[in-house]
N, C-alpha and C positions, 0 to 999 in steps of 0.2 A: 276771954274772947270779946273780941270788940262788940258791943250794942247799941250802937248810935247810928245805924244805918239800916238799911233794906234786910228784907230777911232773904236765904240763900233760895226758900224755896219759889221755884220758879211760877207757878200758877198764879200763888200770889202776886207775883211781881208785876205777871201779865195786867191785871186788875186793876191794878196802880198805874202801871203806864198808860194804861188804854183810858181810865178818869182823865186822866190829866189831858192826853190828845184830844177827850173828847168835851172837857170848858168843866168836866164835875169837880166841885171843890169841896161845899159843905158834908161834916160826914158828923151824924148823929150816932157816938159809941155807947153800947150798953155792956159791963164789964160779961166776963167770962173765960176760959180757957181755950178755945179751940179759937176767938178772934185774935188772940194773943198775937201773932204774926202780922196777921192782919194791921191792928191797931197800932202797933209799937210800931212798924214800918213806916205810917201814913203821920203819926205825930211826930215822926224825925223828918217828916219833909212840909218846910215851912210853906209850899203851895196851899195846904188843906189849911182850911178852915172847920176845926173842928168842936164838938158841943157833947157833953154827955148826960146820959140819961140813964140810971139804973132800970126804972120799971121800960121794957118793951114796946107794954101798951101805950105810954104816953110818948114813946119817943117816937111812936109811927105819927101819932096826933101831932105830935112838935112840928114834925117834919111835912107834914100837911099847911101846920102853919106857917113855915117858913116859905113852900114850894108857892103858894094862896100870893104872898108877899113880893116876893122875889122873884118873881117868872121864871126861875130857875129852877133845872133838877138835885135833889137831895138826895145823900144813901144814908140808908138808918143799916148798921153791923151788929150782930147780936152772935150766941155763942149757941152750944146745942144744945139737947136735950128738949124741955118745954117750950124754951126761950121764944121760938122763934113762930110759937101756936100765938103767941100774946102781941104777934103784929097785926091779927088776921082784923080784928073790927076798923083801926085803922087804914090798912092798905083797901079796905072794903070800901071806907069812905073814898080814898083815894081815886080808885075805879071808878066809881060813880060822878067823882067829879075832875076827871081825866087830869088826875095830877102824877106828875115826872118826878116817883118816889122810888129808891134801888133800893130793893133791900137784898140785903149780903149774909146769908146767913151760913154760917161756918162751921164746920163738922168734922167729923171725923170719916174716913172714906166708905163708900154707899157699900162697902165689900159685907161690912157688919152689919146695915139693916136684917131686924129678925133672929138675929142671934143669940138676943136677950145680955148683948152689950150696954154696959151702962153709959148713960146720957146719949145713947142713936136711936134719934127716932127717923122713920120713913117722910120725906118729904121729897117724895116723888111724883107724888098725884095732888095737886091744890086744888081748891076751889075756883070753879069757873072766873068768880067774877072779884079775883082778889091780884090778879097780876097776867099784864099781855103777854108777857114771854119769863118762860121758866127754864134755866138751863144750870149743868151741874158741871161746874170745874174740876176735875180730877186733877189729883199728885200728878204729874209728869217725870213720866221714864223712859220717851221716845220723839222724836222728830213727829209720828203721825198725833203723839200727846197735845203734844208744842200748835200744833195746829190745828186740833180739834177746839180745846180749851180758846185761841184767838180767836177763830167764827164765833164760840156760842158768846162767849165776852163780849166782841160787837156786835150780836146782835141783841143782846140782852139790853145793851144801854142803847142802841140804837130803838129799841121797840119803845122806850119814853116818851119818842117823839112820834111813834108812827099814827097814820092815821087817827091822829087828834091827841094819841098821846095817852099816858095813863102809869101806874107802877109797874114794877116788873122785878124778877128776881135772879138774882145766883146762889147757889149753895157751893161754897165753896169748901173744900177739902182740907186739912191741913196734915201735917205729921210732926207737930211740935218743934219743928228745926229750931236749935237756939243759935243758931247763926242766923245775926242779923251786920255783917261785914261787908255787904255787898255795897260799894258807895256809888254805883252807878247802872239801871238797869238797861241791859240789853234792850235795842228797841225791837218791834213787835209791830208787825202789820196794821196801820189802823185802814178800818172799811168806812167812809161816809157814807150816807143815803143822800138825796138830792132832790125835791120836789120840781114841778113846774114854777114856783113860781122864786123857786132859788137864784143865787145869782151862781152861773153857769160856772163852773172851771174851767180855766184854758185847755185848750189842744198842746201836749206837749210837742215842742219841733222834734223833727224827725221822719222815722217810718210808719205809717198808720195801717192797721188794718180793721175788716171788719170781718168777726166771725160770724156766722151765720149755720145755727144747728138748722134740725128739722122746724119747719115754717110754710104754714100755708101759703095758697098765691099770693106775691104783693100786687098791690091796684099798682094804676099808672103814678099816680101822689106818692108813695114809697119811693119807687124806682125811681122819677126823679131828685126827690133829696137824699139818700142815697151818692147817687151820679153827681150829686153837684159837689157834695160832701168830697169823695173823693178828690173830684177836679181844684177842692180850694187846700185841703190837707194831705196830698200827697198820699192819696190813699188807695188801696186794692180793697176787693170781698172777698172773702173764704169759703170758697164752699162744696159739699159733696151735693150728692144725687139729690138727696131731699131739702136742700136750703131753697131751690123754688126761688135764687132771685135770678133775673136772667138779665143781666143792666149790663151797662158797656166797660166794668171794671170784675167782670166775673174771672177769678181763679178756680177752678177742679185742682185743687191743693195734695187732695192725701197722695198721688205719685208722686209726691216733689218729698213730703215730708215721712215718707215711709221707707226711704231708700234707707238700708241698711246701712249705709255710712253718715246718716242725718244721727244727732241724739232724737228721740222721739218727738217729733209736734216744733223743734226748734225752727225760729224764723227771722231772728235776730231784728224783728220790731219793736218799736218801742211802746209803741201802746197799740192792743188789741180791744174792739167795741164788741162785745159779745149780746147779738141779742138770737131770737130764736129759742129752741127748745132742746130735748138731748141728741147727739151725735156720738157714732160710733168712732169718731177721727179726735188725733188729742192736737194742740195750737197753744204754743209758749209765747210769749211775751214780757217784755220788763215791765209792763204792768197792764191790767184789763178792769174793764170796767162793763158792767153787765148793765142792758135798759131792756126793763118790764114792767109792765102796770101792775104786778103785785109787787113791787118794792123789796124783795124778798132776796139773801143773801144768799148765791149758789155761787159756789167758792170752786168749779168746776176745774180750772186747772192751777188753780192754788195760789193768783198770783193779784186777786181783785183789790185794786183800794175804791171803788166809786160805785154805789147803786145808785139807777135813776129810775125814780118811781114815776114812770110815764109813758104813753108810748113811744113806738121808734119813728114813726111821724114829729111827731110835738120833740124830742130828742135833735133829730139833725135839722126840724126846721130851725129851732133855737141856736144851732151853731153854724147854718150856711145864711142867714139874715146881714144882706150887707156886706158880705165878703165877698172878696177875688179869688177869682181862678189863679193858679201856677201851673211850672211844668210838672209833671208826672213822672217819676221813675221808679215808685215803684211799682205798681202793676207792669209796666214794660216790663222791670228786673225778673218777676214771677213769671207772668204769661210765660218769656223767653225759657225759664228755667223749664217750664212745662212741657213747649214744645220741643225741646232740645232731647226729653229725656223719652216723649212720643217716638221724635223720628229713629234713636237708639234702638227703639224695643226690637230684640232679634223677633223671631219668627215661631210664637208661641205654642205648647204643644196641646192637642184637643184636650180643653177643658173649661170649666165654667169662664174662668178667663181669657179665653181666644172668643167662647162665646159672647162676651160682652163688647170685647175688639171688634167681631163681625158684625154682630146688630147693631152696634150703638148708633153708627150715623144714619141709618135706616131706618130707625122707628115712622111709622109716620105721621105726618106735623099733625100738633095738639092730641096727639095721645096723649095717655097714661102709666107710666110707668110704676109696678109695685117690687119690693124687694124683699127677699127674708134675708134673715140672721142667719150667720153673721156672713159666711163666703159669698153670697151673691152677691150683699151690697160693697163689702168691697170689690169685687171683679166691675162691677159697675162704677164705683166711684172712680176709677182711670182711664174714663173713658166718657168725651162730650157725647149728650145727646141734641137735638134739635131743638134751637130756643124754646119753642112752643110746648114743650114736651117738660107736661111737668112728672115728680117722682116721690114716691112715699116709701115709710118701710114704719114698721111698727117697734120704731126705736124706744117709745115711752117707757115701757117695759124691759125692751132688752130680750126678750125671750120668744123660743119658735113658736110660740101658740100664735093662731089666729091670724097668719098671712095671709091665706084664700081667703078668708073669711072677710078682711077688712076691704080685698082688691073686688070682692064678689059684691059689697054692699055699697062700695064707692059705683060702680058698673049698673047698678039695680037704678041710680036714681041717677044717673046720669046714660040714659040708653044711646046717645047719638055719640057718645067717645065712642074709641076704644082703648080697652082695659088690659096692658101687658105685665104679666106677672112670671117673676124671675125667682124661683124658690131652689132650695135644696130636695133630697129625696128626706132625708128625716123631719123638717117643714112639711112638707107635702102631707104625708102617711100622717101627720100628728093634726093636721084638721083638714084629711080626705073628706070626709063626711060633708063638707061646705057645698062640695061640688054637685051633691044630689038635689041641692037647691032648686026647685021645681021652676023658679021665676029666671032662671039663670038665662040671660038672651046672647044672641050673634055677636056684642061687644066683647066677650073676654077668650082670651088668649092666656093658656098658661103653660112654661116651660119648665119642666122640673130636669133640674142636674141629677141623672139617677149614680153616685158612685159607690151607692151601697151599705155608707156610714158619714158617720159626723166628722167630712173634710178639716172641718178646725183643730181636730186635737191630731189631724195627721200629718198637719204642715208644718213644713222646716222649724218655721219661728217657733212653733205653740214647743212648750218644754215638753209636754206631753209625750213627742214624738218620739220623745229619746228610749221611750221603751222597746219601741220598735213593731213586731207585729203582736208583743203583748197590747198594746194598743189597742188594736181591734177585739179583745174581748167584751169589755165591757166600759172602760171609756169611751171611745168611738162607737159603741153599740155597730159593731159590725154584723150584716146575717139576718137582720130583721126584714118584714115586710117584703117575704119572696126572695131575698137576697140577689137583687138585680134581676128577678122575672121578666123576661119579654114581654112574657102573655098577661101579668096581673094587672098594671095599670090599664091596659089594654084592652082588656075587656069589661072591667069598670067604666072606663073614659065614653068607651062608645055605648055600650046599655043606657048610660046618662045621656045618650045623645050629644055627643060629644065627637069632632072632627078629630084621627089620630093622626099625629105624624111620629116620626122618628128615627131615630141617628145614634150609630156608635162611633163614626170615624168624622176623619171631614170632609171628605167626596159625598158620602150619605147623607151629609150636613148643607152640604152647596145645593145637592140637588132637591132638597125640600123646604128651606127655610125662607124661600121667598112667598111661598104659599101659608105661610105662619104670618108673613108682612103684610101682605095684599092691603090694601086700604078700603075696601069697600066690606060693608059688613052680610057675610056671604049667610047669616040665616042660622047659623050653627055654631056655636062657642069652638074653640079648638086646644087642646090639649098637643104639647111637643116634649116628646119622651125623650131624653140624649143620655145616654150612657156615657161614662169616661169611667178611668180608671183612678185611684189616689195618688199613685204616684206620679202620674202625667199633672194631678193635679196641685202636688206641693211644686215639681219644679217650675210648673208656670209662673208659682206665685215669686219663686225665688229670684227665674229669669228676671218679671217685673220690680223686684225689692234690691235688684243688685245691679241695674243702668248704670249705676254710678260710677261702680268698678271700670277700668279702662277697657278691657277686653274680654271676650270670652276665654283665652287662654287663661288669664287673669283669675278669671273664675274658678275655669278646671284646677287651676295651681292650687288656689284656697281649697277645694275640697279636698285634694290628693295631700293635701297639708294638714287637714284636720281628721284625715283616714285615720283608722285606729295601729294599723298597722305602720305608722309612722311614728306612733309615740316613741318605740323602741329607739330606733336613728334618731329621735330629737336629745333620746339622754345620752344619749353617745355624743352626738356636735357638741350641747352645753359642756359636758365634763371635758372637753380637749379644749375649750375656750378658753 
């Protein structure tokens, strides 16, 4: 078998690729058995410059000396069992005097920590002040392997440099492979970081966009550069309910990018600027670059090669300095797609999403808008609100706790809004308790979709669905909290002192929902109970996730096509084909 080349295994290889993109050359070897891949790999590629060292101890000190000298980062590679306890006074020194020291220590997979495996020791927990970032390479036996192992690699070497800089470590995995045949390694995602005072990367030409998760207000300084940014690169915003920018290149994207006939989040942009925080909506790109002041690598839809450790101010000031304006197509190409797929929408049937069709352009100007997980905010997200009107949802988490609670506490200290909150009935009942809130004043407004159970696991898309009305046992928690009670919320709501409205149909719905809008703050918080049913509310969402399709008949075909009672006539046509 050939051994003059790369080893087969892949984690490895990553290691190597990702030094070399990123300028590391010197590697300080200490022998042993589990660097064996490691080392024999990296001494057949004449890039390394490499030095060895039996004892440990001295090769962390070496590499201190060398780092001291050279302004350069070093790796010191060492093998298991004790080996890699005998870096620790070294790398100690290291840390204290913020020196760019890798160390690579190599093992055998973390599966046998404690098994009383010989030469695995645990090195899963270090000492505070002996390495900035610690991560663990595993064997790869999956595409999500292939890309877990790429982030923590880049950020391992990238933390060398981070904020002043210092050692940092991999423990890397091995399984003995004695194939080392590979004469050329697969390339591998590399991530940069990028300070203020860096020299900037071009704007790749093309389509530009800017993603924007959940995000406080921007001042007026944002939204201008921002808008100018666009105006010079050809650029559109991304945004749902909670992105909060309101500038004159805003897309409300997830209608466009949720339709059933889209692959998911696809946008055929060339580079996506992701700043902001988590979102419920996913955004592809050929490649994204994330800016945040903590510098920090969230690899969100898998496709980042740029951190910019900065803010998003000091970020587009830096790249709209002295530049021209152009024409714009692509926001026109989006906007259009947006409105195109609006004016389509047939004629939804009552439920949380006709509800967000009717309120949306109604809110009134500089309210507040809150949302729960997960159905409201999408029913929301397809639909503009009033510039002024900004929107939350307690996406940090992901999870139904604490909607009321966040929209009651935003309300408390800002008394001259008012506070619109859009929840589910399982949100609702899972922090009812918010609302006995003794401080709770005339600003808040809360409408809960009552349908009985968790809409999510009932709808078309969720796979869940397919169980059918096994579904409603105990997935969907169907049956809980009164099981659509008239009277329960209803005489809670109002004991609280608490305005009741509410609605099953949408006659019921017309004639009280402008009394939920009113703008004036009438003295009394108001609670709006609406009932719907599930299945009114999977086909709304479907009506909305299927625009694309040419036609309602269109539609009808595909379902009478995917009846189960067609399967039989399908293997009938195939077998006469």
């Amino acid at each position: 078998m050939n051994s003059k080349y790369y080893t087969a295994e892949r984690n490895i290889q990553i290691v190597i690729y990702l030094l070399k993109a990123h300028g590391i050359k010197r590697v300080i070897a200490s022998p042993g058995a589990t660097d064996v891949s490691l080392v024999a790999s990296i001494q057949n590629d004449p890039y390394f410059e490499m030095y060895s060292c039996v004892d440990e101890r001295s090769a962390a000190y070496m590499a201190c000396g060398m780092v001291a000298e050279m302004k350069e980062p070093v790796v010191i590679t060492c093998t298991g069992a004790t080996s890699s306890r005998n870096y620790m006074p070294g790398l100690t020194e290291a840390y204290y005097r913020q020196l760019p020291i890798l160390a690579i220590t190599c093992c055998r997979s973390n599966v046998n920590v404690g098994h009383y495996v010989d030469q695995v020791t645990d090195r899963s927990n270090l000492p505070n002040d002996i390495a900035l970032e610690s991560v663990y390479a595993q064997t790869i036996h999956s595409p999500e392997d292939e890309w877990d192992v790429m982030v923590k690699v880049n950020k391992a070497i990238l933390g060398l440099k981070s904020n002043g800089g210092g050692p940092c470590h991999i423990n890397l995995a091995t399984v003995y492979d004695k194939d080392f045949s590979v004469k050329e390694i697969a390339p591998i995602r590399v991530i940069q970081r990028y300070m203020l005072q860096d020299v900037m990367p071009s704007i790749p030409q093309g389509k530009v966009g800017i993603f924007v998760g959940a995000h406080d207000k921007m001042d007026v300084g944002l939204l201008d550069a921002i808008d100018t940014f666009c105006s010079i690169y050809n650029g559109a915003v991304f945004c749902d309910q909670t992105s909060n920018y309101k500038g004159a290149y805003r897309v409300l994207f997830p209608l466009i990018t949720e339709q059933c006939s889209v692959s998911q989040g696809e946008t055929g942009l060339d580079l996506i600027i992701h700043i902001g925080h988590v979102s419920n909506c996913v955004l592809k790109a050929k490649e994204m670059w994330r800016v945040n002041p903590d510098g920090i690598i969230r690899d969100t839809f898998r496709k980042t090669t740029k951190v910019f450790q900065m803010t998003e101010l000091e970020f587009f000031s830096a790249y709209i300095h002295g530049k021209k304006t152009q024409s714009n197509t692509t926001y026109a190409e989006w906007k259009g797609k947006y409105e195109s797929l609006l004016n389509a929408m047939p004629e939804l049937p009552f439920s949380n999403m006709w509800i967000a069709q009717k309120l949306s352009k109604e809110i009134p100007e500089k309210a507040v808008i809150h949302m729960g997980i997960r159905n409201s905010i999408r029913s929301w997200n397809y639909f503009e609100v009033p510039d002024s009107v900004l929107g939350y949802c307690n996406t940090g988490g992901f999870g139904i706790d604490g909607g009321v609670s966040s929209m009651i506490g935003a309300s408390l200290v800002q008394p001259k809004k008012l506070f619109f909150g859009f929840f589910g009935d399982l949100l609702f009942f899972y922090d009812m308790n918010s609302i006995g809130n003794r401080d709770i004043k005339g600003n808040v407004r809360i409408l809960v979709v009552n349908n009985g159970l968790g809409q999510e696991f009932k709808n078309y898309s969720c796979y869940s669905s397919m169980f059918g009305d096994d579904t409603d046992k105990f997935i969907a928690a169907k049956g809980h909290f009164g099981n659509q009670s008239k009277t329960l919320v209803r005489s809670y709501a109002e004991n609280l002192g608490f305005e009741y409205l509410t609605a099953s149909n949408k006659d019921e719905f017309e004639a009280v929902y402008k009394r939920f809008l009113v703008t004036e703050n009438t003295g009394k918080p108001m609670f709006f109970e609406v009932f719907t049913n599930t299945k009114e509310e999977s086909e709304a969402f479907e009506m909305i996730t299927t625009l694309t399709k040419t036609s309602k008949i269109m539609r009808q075909g595909m379902k009478l096509a995917e009846a189960p009672a067609m399967s039989g006539i399908k293997k009938i046509i195939k077998s006469h084909l």
